[in-house]
Steps between C-alpha positions, in 0.01 A plus 500: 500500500489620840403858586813525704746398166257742317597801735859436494511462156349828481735697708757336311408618147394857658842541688501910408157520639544296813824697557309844462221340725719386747707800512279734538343315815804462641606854520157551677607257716825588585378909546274382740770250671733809528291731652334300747815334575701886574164635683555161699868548557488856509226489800673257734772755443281749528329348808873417697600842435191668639430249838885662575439808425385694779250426800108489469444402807607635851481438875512687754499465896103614557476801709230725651524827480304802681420786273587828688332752279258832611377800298745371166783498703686171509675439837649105390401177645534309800669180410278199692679199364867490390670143435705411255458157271704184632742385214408148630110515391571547171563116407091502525477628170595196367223326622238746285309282209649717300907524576553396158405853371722673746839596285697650787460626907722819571487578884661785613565702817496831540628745813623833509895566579722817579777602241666857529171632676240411275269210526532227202314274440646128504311234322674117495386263250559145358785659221439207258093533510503834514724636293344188225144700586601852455612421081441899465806617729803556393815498656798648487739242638316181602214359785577431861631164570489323844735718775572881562396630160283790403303633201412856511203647344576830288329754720669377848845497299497837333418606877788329641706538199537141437742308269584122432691377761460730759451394855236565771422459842153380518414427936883457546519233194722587216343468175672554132275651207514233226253646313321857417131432385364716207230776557141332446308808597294274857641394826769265396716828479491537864598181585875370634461128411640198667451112521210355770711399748743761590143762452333310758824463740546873455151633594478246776207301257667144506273283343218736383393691189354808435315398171528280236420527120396203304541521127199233309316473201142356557457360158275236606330621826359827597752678718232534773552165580889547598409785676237290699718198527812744647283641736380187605871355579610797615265665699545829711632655167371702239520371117447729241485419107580763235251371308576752221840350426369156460203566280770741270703159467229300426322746289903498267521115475129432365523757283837329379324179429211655353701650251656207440167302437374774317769456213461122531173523414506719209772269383247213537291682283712555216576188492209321500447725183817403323358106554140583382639693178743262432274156573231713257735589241627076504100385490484747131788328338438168633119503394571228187713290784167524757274422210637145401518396865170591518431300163668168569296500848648697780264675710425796620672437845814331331561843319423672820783310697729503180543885555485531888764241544716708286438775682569333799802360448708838374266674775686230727844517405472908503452461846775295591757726274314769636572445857824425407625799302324747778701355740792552344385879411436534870869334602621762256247861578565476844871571528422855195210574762773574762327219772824363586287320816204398307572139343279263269337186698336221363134512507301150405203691525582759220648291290217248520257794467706618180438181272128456670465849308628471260314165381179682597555817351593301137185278586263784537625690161506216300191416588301703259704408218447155565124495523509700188738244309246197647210649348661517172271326215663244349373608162565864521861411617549236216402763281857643512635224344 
């Protein structure tokens, strides 16, 4: 009789064992699936929702400025260099090595403007891109679309007592608030906002920026390198990183995964132990069963293989159901997590990775058991009888 028919034979007449064997892998299995599978899901989520929001890294026209200072006193600066950025060299940043890191460009013009005797500050801005960068405003009414719209920030409208859908005359141009912004406690409170174009026709800037804010997540490259790779393309301008706000994001997501891989292994662990305890506990009651294979010739080895290929074949198939039941517990938990973005993808890798465990997990704790049933003495186990 072939070792194969013997195995299946086995599994067979042991159905309640092979059923608590195989369960208990594949709930190991599946916790594992389902947690790598959400930290995966839940990062790219994670990851879109952090590359839009905000900027981390900035440029600026580059200026020189003189120091006037004597005795403590600060008299200002003398201004050396004052240009603004041309809207038109900004396609260069596509042609960094690493565009593909680069989540969104926000250029924006800024100028000074006369309303009721005070000076307000006017800044215009791509409405879509920035208002998609700045998730942490909020509104009352809605963004600026293209044309003779304005958003007011809340210090410059509690100043010029501001309401939705009142009017203004910004340089002669008629403009109707469409939207009050709420108080944020920095300098978006003294802003009047608009789109580019009619900013840049207003302050007599056609075609140039003051700034521009780029929102990216270096995951895979340090963000010295963009910062290099900017200034090379766009030189006579200063790029700064915030630094700080990239490392924070970086420093959330591993620690994400690690918690993720943490549980995983501990799951492992456990159960690794449920195989060895149950493949030890099978090897005791099957010691009379060992004993006459041993008697009508098997060998050592044939014993050996006899118990790893059980083993491996409910390690085997815990995998696949495994895979299969975390999925679905992943399809499920993400919807009760409240990630109404985040979404389940097919990964070969993980799934290949899942039964590859699995089959060596079962392998390595059976192992023991197995040696220990192949050195059973054929007259010891006969003994039984």
């Amino acid at each position: 009789m072939r070792l194969e028919h013997i195995v299946m034979h086995n599994l067979r007449r042991r159905k309640g064992r092979a059923a608590f064997l195989l369960t208990g892998l594949l709930i190991g299995v599946a916790t594992v699936v389902t947690l790598l599978s959400l930290t995966d899901a839940l990062g790219r989520k994670a990851q879109h929702e952090l590359e839009n929001f905000g900027a981390n890294i900035i440029i600026t026209p580059h200026n020189e400025q003189l120091a006037l200072n004597y005795g403590g006193i600060n008299l200002g600066g003398v201004n050396l260099v004052a240009q603004e950025i041309a809207q038109e060299s900004l396609s260069k940043i596509d042609d960094i090595p690493n565009r593909r890191n680069v989540a969104a460009i926000a250029p924006k013009v800024l100028g000074a403007v006369q309303l009721e005797g005070q000076s307000i500050l006017l800044m215009g801005v791509d409405p879509e891109i920035e208002f998609g960068l700045k998730r942490w405003w909020s509104i009352d009414g809605r963004p600026v679309k293209e044309g003779h719209e304005l958003v007011a920030g809340h210090e410059v409208a509690m100043r010029l007592g501001l309401k939705m859908g009142d009017t203004l005359v910004v340089q002669g141009e008629t403009f109707t608030v469409v939207g009050l912004l709420g108080k944020t406690g920095s300098q978006d409170d003294q802003l009047l906002i608009t789109s580019l174009p009619i900013a840049q026709a207003l302050l007599g800037k056609p075609g140039l920026v003051s700034m521009v804010e780029i929102a990216a997540l270096c995951h895979d490259c340090p963000v010295n390198d963009m910062v290099a790779q900017l200034q090379t393309v766009l030189p006579g301008v200063d790029v700064q990183a915030v630094q700080q706000v990239v490392k924070t994001r970086m420093h959330a997501l591993d620690q994400f995964r690690l918690f993720a891989w943490g549980v995983a292994v501990t799951v492992v662990i456990i159960g690794a132990l449920l195989v060895f305890v149950t493949m030890m506990g099978s090897i005791s009651e099957r010691t009379r069963e060992i004993g006459i294979y041993r008697a009508i010739g098997y060998r050592r080895s044939h014993v050996l293989r006899l118990i790893l290929m059980e083993a491996g074949i409910v390690s085997s198939l815990a995998g696949v159901l495994g895979y299969l039941v975390g999925a679905v517990a992943t399809i499920v938990a993400l919807p009760l997590l409240g990630s109404g973005e985040a979404s389940w993808q097919w990964n070969p890798t993980l799934a290949a990775g899942a039964v590859i465990a699995a089959i060596i997990v079962g392998l390595l704790a059976a192992l023991q058991p197995a040696l220990r049933a192949s050195r059973l003495d054929p007259s010891e186990a006969l003994r039984a009888l």
